[in-house]
N, C-alpha and C positions, 0 to 999 in steps of 0.2 A: 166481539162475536156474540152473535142471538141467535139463541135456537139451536138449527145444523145448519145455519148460514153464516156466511163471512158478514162482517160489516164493510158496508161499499157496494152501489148500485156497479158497477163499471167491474167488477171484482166477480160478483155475482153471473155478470152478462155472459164475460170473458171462461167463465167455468159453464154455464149454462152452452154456448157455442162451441168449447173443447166438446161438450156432453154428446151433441150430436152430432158433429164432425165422427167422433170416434164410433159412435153408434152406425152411421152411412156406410164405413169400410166395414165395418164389422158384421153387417149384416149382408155385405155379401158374399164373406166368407163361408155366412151363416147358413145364407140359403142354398149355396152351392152344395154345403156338407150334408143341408138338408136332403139336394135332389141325389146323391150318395147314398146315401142310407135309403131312399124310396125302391131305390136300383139293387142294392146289397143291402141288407137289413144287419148284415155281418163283417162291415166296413169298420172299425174298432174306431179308426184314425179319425171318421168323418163326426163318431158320435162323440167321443171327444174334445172334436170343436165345436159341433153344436154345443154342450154340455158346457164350456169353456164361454160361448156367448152368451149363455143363461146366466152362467154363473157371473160376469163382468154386472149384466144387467140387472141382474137383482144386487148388487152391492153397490153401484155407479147412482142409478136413477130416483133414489132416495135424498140426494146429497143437492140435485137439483130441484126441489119440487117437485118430484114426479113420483109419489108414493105404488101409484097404479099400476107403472111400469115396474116398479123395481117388486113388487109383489109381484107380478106376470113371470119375469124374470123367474124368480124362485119357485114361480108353481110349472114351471116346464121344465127346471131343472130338478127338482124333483121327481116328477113324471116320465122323465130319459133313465134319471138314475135306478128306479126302482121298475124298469120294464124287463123283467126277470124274463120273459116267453116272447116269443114273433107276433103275438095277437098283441099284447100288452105292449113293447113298440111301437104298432103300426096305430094302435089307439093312442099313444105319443106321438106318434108324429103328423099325424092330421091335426090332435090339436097345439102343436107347436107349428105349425104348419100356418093355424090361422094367423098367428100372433106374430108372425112374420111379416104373412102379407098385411097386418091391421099396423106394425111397425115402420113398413114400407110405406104405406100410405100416409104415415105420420110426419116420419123424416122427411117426403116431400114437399109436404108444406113449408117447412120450415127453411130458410135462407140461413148460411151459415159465413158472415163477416171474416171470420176468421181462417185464415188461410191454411189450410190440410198440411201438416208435417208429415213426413217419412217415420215409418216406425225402424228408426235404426238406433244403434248404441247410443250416436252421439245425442241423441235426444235424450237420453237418458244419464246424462254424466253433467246436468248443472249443477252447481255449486251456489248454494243461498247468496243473498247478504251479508256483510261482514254484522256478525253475532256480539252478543254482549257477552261473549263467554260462558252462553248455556251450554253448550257442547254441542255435537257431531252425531247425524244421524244418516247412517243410511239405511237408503230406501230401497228394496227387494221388490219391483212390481212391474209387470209386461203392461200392464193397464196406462197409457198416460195421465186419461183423465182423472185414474188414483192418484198417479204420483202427480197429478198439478193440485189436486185437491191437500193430501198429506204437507206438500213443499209450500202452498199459503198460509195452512196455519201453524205450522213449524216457524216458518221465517217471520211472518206478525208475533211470535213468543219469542223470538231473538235466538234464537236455534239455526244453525250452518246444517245443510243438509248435502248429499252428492246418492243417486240413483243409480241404481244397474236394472234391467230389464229381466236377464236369469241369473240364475245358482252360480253360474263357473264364473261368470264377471263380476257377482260379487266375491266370491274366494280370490279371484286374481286381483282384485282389489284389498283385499286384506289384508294382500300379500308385502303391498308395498306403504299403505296408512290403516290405523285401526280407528274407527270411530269410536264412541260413547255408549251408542244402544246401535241397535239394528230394528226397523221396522222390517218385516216380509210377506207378502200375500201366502198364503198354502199353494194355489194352483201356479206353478209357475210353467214356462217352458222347457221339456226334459226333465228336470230334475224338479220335485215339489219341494217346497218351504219346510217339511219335516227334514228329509233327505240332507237338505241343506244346513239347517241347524244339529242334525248329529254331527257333518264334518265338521261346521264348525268348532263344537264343543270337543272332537278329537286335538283340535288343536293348542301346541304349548300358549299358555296365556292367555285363549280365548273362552276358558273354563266360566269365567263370571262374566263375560258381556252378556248384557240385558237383550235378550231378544223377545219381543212381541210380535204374535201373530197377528195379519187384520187378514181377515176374512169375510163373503157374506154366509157364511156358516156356522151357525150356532148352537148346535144339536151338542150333548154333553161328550160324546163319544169322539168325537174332535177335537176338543178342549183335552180330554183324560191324552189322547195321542201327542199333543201338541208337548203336553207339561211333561210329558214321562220320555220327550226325547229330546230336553232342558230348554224348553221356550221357558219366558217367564209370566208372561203374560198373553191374555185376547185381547181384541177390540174388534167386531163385528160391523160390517158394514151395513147400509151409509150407517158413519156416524156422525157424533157430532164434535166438532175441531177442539173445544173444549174441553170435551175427554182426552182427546187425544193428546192434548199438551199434559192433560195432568196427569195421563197415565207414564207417557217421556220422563215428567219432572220427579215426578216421585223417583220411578225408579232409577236416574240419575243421582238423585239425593240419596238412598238407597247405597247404592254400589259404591259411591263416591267412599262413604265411609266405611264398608267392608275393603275394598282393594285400597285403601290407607293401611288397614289394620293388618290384613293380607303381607303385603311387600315392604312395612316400615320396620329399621329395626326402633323397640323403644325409647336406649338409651338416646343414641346419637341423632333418631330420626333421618338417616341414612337409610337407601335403600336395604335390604336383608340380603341374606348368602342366596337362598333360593330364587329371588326374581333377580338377584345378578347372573349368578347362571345359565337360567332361561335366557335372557337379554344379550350373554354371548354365544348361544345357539343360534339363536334370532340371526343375528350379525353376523354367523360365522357363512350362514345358510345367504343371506343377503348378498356379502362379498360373493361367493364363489360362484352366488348368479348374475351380479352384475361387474365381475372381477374387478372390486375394489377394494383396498386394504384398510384392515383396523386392526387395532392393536390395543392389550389388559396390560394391564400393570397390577402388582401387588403389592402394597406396601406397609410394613410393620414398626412398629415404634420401638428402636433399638433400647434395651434394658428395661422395660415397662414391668419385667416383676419386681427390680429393683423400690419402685414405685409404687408399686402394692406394700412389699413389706416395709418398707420405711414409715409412708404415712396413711398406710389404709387402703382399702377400696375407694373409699368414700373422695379420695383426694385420686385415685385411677381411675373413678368416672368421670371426673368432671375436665379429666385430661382426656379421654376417649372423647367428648361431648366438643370440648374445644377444638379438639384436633379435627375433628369431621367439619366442624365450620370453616376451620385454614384449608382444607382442599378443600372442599366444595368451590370456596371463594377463587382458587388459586386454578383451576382449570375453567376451559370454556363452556358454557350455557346446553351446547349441544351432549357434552359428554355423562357419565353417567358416573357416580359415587356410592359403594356398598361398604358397608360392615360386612367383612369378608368371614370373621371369627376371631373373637379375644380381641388381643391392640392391631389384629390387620385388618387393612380396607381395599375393598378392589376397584380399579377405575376401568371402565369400557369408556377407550378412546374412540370414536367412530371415525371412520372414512381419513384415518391416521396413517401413514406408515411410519417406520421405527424410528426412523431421524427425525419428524418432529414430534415422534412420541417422548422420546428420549428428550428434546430439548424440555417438553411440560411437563416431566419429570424432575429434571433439572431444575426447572421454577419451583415447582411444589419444594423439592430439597432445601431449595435456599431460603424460603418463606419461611419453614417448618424453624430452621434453624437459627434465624436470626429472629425468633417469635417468643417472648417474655410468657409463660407459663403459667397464672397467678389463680392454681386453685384453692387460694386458701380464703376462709372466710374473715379474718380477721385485718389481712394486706399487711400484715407483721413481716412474714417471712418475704424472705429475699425468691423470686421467680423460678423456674425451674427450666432449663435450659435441656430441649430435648430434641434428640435427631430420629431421623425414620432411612431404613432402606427400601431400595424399590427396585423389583426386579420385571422385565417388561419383556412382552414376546407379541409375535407381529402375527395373524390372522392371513396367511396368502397359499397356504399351501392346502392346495384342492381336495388331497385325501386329510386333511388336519378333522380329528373331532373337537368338542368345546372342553370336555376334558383333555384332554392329552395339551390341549392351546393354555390352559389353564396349567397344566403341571409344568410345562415350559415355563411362564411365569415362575411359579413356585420356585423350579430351579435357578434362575438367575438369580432370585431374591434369597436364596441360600447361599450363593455364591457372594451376593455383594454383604451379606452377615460374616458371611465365613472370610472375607479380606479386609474386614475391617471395620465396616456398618459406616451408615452417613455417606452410602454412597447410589448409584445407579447403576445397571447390569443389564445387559441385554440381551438375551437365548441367542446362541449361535442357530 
């Protein structure tokens, strides 16, 4: 990439004809809301979309070579915004008024190869190329022409991306995958890009996703609102695609090793008690919307203070350290493995019910116990031979909270200590 241009004449063309494709609908939105406000100066809705085509046009026409325009853009939206009086209006809209019909005139010359899309969801819900493992970005933007701008130089940096158009399709999408960062315009439809990132930030676990605003708004007073209601970043329109990967990658690299530090426990490198937790809230809240079952397990290393006092901590950690790699290894890919507290560890089976929770229970059992134990440094001493109980409770009952699913657990797994240990238990 050069400049605020992509590299590739064909690349360039094809954002160039989105440019004005999107410009023609939009300006007849434009002038309609225009001949609205001529009529009713008091039409709230109409200056809103005028103010809304300003605002697209000064953040869009920068990004095409069209500096002109995208300054025009900004000095009408301006001009809308700050017409405090009906004199001061009507002195906006004559001169918003020219730059209309000098747009109008413009767009006509122009031929557009490219064939006019619908502005509906579906247009908004592509999915990049297959990524090199940069991550997951979604994009918050009613603007196409943003989002085809954003989704070329995302996808040329090896970044997977997927788009919503407003606020609520992005939350309903967060509902069911979380991305990596979040790009979001401010103006959206209904709900603004502020609005939207406080719920988000209400939500369990979505505390530290990276969200960056793009906006063509750059006045400080924007910025101070964006940050104090947990954006993390700006990027102001047009920009340049450059920035914007580096702004992605940073904060990627960033968070990547905060929510490590966050959710890891140290010893075992297991997930921690807190984001196991969250994770069966998550799940608890999943199943009961999409009535599908899953099911925890807990599981503790039967006599482990024996173990401590024998040969030390120093020989109970590196039994805690071993034993988190034999289950990890011993359940499936999808499932989830926590340091639950002390020698217990919690497993979130997903999309599990009891009987084949119970059977990978049974494996883990039988792994654990026929598993040679050798924390010693010197390989003198003979292995140490150690069992684990596991008590497990199934996720299906609709008034069920994630504690109470969690104590159920607990209780089987006191039950299967209490008959005997080296066993498995399942909550009635």
């Amino acid at each position: 990439m050069t400049g605020n241009l992509f590299d590739g004449a064909s690349e360039m063309e094809e954002l160039s004809d989105l440019f004005w494709a999107e410009l023609g609908r939009g300006l007849i939105a434009a002038a309609e809301a225009h001949r609205r406000l001529l009529g009713d100066p008091g039409d709230a809705a109409a200056l809103a979309s005028l103010q809304g085509f300003c605002h697209r046009l000064a953040g869009d026409a920068g990004s095409v070579g069209q500096p002109v325009l995208s300054s025009l853009g900004a000095a009408c939206e301006a001009l809308l915004k700050s017409s405090a009086s009906a004199p001061d209006l009507a002195r906006a809209l004559r001169v918003v008024g020219g730059a209309l019909a000098s747009l109008e005139s413009e767009q006509r010359t122009r031929s557009s190869p490219r064939p006019e899309q619908p502005r509906s969801e579906a247009a908004f819900s592509k999915v990049g190329p297959a990524s090199e493992g940069k991550g997951h970005v979604l994009i918050v933007e009613d603007d196409p022409f943003a989002v085809r701008m954003m989704e070329s130089a995302l996808h040329l940096a090896g970044f997977e991306t997927t788009a919503c158009g407003d606020a609520d399709s992005a939350l309903a999408r967060l509902e069911v995958s979380r991305p990596d960062l979040i790009l979001t315009d401010v103006q959206l439809p209904s709900t603004d890009g502020f609005e939207l990132c406080r719920r988000i930030r209400s939500r369990p676990m979505l505390d530290i996703l990276p969200i960056i605003f793009v906006t063509a708004r750059a006045d400080v007073e924007e910025r101070i609102r964006g940050l104090s209601v947990g954006g993390n970043d700006y990027l102001v329109k047009p920009f340049d695609p450059r920035e914007l990967v580096a702004r992605v990658s940073t904060h990627l690299q960033r968070i990547s090793s905060l929510r490590e530090m966050a959710i890891r426990d140290g010893l075992t490198h297991c997930y921690n008690q807190k984001y196991f937790k969250l994770r069966v809230a998550e799940e608890l809240a999943r199943a009961k919307r999409l009535r599908r079952a899953f099911s925890v397990a807990i599981l503790d290393i039967d006599h482990f203070k024996a173990v401590n006092d024998r040969f030390g901590h120093l020989v109970g950690d590196a039994v805690l350290a071993e034993m988190a790699n034999l289950v990890s290894a011993s359940v499936r890919s999808i499932d989830l493995v926590a340091r639950y507290g002390g020698e217990e560890f919690g497993l979130l089976l997903t999309e599990t019910g009891v009987a084949e929770a119970a059977v990978l229970a049974a494996r883990v059992l039988d792994r654990v116990g026929r598993h040679e134990f050798r924390p010693w440094k010197d390989g003198e001493q003979p292995p140490l031979g150690i069992t684990v109980s596991i008590g497990i409770a199934e996720g299906v009952d609709a008034l069920l909270e994630a504690d109470a699913l969690l104590e159920r657990a607990d209780g089987a797994l006191y039950d299967a200590k209490r008959n005997g240990r080296n066993r498995v238990v399942v909550a009635p």
